[in-house]
N, C-alpha and C positions, 0 to 999 in steps of 0.2 A: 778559391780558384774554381768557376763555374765549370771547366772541362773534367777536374778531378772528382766533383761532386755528381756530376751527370754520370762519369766512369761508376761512382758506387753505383749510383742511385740502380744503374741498369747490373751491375754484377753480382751483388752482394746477397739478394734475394735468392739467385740458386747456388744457394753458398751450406754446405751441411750444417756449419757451426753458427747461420742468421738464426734468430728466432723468432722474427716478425714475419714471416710467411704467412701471406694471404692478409697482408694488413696492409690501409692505405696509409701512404705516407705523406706529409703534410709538405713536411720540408727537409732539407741534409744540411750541415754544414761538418766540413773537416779545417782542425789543425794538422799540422806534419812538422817535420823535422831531420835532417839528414844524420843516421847513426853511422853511417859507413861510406866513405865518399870513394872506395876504389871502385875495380871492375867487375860486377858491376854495383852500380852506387845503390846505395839502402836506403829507403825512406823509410819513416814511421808513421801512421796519420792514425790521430783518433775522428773516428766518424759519431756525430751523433745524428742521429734521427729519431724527426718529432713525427706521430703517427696523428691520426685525423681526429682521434680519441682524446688525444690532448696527454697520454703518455708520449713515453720517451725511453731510447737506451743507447748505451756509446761502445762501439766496437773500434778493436784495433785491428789496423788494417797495414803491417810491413809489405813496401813495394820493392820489386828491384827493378832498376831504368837500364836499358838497353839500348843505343843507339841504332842497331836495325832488327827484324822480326829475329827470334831464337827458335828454328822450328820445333826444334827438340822440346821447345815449353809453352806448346802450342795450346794443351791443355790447362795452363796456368795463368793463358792472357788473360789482362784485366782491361787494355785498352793503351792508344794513342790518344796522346799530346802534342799541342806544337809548342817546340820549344824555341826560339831565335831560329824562328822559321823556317826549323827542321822537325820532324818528328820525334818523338822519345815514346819510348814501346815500354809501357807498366805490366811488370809478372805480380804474380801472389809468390811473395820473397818466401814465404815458407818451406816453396812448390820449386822455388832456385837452389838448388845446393849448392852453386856458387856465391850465393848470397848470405849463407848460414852462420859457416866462421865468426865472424864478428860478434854474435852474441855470448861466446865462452869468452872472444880474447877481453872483452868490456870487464865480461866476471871477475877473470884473474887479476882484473887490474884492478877493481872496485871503482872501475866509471861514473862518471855523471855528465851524461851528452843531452845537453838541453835540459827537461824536464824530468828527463829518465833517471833513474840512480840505481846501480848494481852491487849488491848485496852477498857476497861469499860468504859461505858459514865457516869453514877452516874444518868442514867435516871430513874431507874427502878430495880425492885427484877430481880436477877438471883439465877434461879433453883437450887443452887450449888448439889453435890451428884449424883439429879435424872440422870438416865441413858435416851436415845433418843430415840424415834420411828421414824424410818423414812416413808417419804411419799412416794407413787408408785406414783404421778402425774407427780415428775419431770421430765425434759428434759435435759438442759443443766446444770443443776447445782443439786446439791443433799441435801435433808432439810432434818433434826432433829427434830420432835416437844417433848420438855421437859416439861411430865406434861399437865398442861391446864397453865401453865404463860409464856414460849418462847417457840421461834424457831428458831432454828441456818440454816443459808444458808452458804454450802461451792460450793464456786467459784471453779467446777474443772478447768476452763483453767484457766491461769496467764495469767495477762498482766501488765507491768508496771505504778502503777498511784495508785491511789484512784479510787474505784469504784463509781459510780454513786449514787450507791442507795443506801451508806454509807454517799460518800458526802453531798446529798440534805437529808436525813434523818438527819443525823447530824444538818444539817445549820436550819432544820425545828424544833429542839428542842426547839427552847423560844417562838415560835407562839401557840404552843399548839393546833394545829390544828385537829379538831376533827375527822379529814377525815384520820388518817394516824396510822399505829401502831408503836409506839415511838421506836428507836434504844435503844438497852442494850448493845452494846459493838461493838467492831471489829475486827477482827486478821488481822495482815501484816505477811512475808515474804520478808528478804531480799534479794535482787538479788542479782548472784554472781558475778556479773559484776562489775566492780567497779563504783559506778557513777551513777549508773541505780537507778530508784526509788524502794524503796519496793513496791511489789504486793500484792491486798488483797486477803485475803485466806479466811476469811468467818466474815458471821455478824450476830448478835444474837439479833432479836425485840420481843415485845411483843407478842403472839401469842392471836389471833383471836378467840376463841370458840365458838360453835352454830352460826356459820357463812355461807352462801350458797353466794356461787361464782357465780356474775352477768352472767354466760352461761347458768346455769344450769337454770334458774330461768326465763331468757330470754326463752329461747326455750320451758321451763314447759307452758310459758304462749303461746306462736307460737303450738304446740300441742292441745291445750285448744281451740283455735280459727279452727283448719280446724277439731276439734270432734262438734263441732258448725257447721252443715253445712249453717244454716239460720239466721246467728249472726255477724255482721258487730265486727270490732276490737273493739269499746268503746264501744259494747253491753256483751263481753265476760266475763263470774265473774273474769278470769285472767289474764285480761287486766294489758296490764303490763305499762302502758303509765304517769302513778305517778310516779313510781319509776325513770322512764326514767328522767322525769322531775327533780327527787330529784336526781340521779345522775350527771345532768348536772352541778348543783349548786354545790354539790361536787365537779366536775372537776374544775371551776373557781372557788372555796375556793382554792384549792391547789396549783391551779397555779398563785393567789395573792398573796400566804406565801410565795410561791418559787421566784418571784421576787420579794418580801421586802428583801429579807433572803440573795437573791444570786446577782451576777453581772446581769444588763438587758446594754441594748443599742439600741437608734432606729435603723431602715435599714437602709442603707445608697442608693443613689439614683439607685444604680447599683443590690442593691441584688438580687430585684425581678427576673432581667433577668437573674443572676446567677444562680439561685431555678431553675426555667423556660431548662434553659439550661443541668441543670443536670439532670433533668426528661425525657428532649428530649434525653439525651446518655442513659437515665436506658431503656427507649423504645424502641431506636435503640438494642441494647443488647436483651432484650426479645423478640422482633421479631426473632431474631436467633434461640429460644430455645421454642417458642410459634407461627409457622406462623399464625395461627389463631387470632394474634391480628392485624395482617395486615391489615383486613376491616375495622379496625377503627382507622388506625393511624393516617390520614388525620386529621378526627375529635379531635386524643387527640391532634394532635400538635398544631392545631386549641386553643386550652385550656388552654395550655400551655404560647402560643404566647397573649392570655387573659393578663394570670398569668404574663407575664413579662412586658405587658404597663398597668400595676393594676399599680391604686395611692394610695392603700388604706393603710394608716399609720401602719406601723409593728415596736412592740418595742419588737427587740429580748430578749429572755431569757432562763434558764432553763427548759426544760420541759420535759416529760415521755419516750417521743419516743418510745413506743412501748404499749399506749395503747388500751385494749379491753375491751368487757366483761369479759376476763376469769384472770383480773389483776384486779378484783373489786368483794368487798365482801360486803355484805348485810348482817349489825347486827341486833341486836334489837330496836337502835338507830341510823340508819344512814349508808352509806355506807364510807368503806374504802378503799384506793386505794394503792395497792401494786405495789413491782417490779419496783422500781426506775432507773434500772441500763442501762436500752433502748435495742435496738435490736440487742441479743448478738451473731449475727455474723458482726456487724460494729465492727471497731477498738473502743480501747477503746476514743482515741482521739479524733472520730467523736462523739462518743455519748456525750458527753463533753460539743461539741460548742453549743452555743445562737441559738434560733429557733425562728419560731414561733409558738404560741398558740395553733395557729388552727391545725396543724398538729397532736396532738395530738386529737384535736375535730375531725379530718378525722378520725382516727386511730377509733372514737368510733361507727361513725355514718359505716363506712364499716364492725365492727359487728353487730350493729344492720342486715345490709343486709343478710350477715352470716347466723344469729340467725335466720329471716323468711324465707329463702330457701333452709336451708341446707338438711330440709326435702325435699323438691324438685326434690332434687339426687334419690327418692326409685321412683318417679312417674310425668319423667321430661317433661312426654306427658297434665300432666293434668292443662289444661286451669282454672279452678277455685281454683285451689291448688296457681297456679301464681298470678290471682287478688288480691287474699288475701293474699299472702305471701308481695306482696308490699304493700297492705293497711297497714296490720303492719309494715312494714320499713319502709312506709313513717309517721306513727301517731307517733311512736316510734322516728324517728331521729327527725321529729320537736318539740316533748315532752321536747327530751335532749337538742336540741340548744334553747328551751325557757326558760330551767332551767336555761343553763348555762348564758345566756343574760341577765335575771334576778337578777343574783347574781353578776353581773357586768363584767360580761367576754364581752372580743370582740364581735358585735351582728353576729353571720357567720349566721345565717337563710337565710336570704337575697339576694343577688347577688353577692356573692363572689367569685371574678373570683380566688382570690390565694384557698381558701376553697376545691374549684371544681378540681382546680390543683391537689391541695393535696390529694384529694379521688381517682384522676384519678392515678396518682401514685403509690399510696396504693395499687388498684386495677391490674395495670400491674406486681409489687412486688407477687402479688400473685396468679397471674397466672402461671407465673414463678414457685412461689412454686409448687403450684396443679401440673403441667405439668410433678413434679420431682416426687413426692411425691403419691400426690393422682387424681389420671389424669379422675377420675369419680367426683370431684368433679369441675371440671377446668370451668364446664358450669356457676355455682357462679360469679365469678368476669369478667367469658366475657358477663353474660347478663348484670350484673352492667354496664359496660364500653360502651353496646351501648345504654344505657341511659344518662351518662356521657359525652360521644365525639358525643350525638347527639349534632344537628345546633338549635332544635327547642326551 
């Protein structure tokens, strides 16, 4: 339908969760489907779009139809339709909370509406009824919270397979692992290909209440310390450096459920240089897009070249790939760690494969860096703003790798040439970003890097 296709083609671009911005597009086509025919009616449409490049990717895109404008979701318009030669007014159904409902009552029933099919785990109450609020925090994917008992994540892009963070949530259910918010369900979509695997379209866990997410909490305490002008980190009342510890433990709790649970495999004698090797192309590459890490390239490949004659024993497995502070909540009891699905602009297939540990330990120790400098950026002259931005980075990451060594994780504190690899990494990745993104913050991970690719 050429009127539904011109409606993306023009909406979907200033949309958080697109990620073809600034790309031309070649051509649109959508399928759809009606999941809910009351008031008001729900469609579903997968959009794909072929870009001029000659890729391509498929987003979903739930409507709710309206017979006349809703002012109240005036933010939410996607466009008019003539319908039998009347109008029909299309919302972002996400953005309707009269439109919400539908997708717990499909759950409890174990639906299959057209191509969709809904998946209940038998872990947990679902909300049936309640209507969703959604969250403004998203990025690439868009959540529901039902109630104070769930929260639905819908996967806008497709990609063929089981998501990650359905997968390991799933495989994680008989561990009972206190570190994690138990899956309620999951919806698929079949692809229309023959042969292709269904795509997951979304997943419903427990939701989290009176929870503060490890950023906020982080930085509350980085603020605390430079309003302290004459207060060392472990003298500040919001010294955050327990917590750090207790999250470390939590990170090796989760990552022992996750290999009891899932496939592991040691390294084999060649991986290292392989790891080592793919870091050296991500380098090469951001050099292009970053000349400013050119001063220190000598020194990462230097790091690298560590990382690849390292003998230190790696038993790959499942793990986060993409964690931080801002994937970790802080209950009354303990923290939890969300966001299973890894870094969602890899394929889905990369996030998938066997890793190691510690990369996900980089992933945490380069927020903490984050978390004590990000102030930095208002006042990047001030020489005691800096001592103590790394006193806390530095009390703070050896807090977490004591937790997590404690609790029987790998010990990375130490001399870890692949560890250092991996932060260096980390580090170039996101410089890369800042440079696209937020290029006032880019000083961040190139001061990390010449701590990093230092020789001393």
């Amino acid at each position: 339908m050429k009127q539904l296709t011109d409606l993306f083609q023009e909406w979907m671009p200033h949309q958080r969760w697109f990620g073809g911005k600034g790309r031309e597009w070649a051509d649109v086509t959508e399928d759809g489907f009606f999941l809910d025919r009351g008031n008001p009616v729900l469609s579903v449409h997968r959009v794909r779009v072929a870009y001029a490049d000659g890729a391509h990717e498929v987003y979903l895109v739930p409507l709710s139809w309206r017979d006349h404008p809703a002012d109240e979701l005036s933010s939410a318009f996607v466009g008019a339709v003539a319908n039998d030669g009347r109008e029909a007014y299309a919302y972002d159904a996400m953005r309707d909370r009269e439109a919400t409902a539908p997708w717990l009552i499909h759950l409890v029933n174990a639906s299959t509406v057209g191509p969709m099919h809904f998946h209940p785990s038998g872990a947990g109450y679902i909300p049936e009824g309640l209507p969703g609020d959604i969250l403004s925090t998203e990025q690439s994917n868009t959540s529901l919270v039902y109630g104070q008992e769930a929260i639905l994540k819908l996967f806008r892009r497709l990609e063929p397979g089981l998501n990650p963070d359905v997968e390991i949530l799933d495989a994680l259910r008989r561990s009972e692992n206190p570190h994690i918010a138990p899956l309620l369900g999951h919806i698929e979509i079949d692809d229309p290909e023959p042969g292709e695997a269904a795509a997951t379209v979304a997943m419903l866990q427990t939701f989290v209440p009176n929870a503060s997410d490890g950023w906020r909490l982080a930085t509350a305490s980085v603020r605390d310390l430079y309003a302290e002008g004459d207060l060392h980190a472990d003298e500040v009342g919001g010294d955050f450096a327990a917590e750090s510890e207790r999250l470390g433990a939590a990170t090796a709790s989760v990552h022992a459920d996750m290999a009891a649970a899932l496939p592991t495999e040691p390294a084999d004698a060649d991986w290292h240089a392989r790891v080592a090797g793919q870091m050296k192309e991500r380098l090469d590459a951001a050099i292009a897009v970053v000349p400013q890490l050119a001063e220190h390239a000598d020194g990462l490949r230097d790091v690298y070249a560590a990382a690849a004659e390292s003998t230190e024993p790696v038993v790959r497995q499942r793990v986060h790939g993409d964690l931080h502070l801002g994937q970790v909540l802080r209950t009354a009891t303990g923290w939890i760690v969300l966001d299973f699905e890894g870094e969602p602009a890899r394929p889905l297939a990369d996030r998938r494969q066997l890793d190691s540990p510690l990369r996900d330990v980089a992933g945490m120790l380069r927020s903490f860096d984050y978390a004590a400098r990000h102030m930095l950026v208002e006042q990047p002259g001030d020489p005691q703003r800096a001592y103590r931005a790394q006193e806390w980075a530095e009390r703070n990451r050896t807090a977490f790798c004591t937790g997590y060594s404690n609790a029987g994780g790998p010990v990375p504190c130490g001399e870890s040439p692949l560890l250092r690899a991996f932060e260096a990494d980390k580090a170039v990745y996101e410089c890369v970003y800042e440079a696209r993104n937020r290029p006032h913050w880019l000083m961040i991970p190139l001061n990390s890097l010449a701590r990093l690719s230092s020789r001393d």
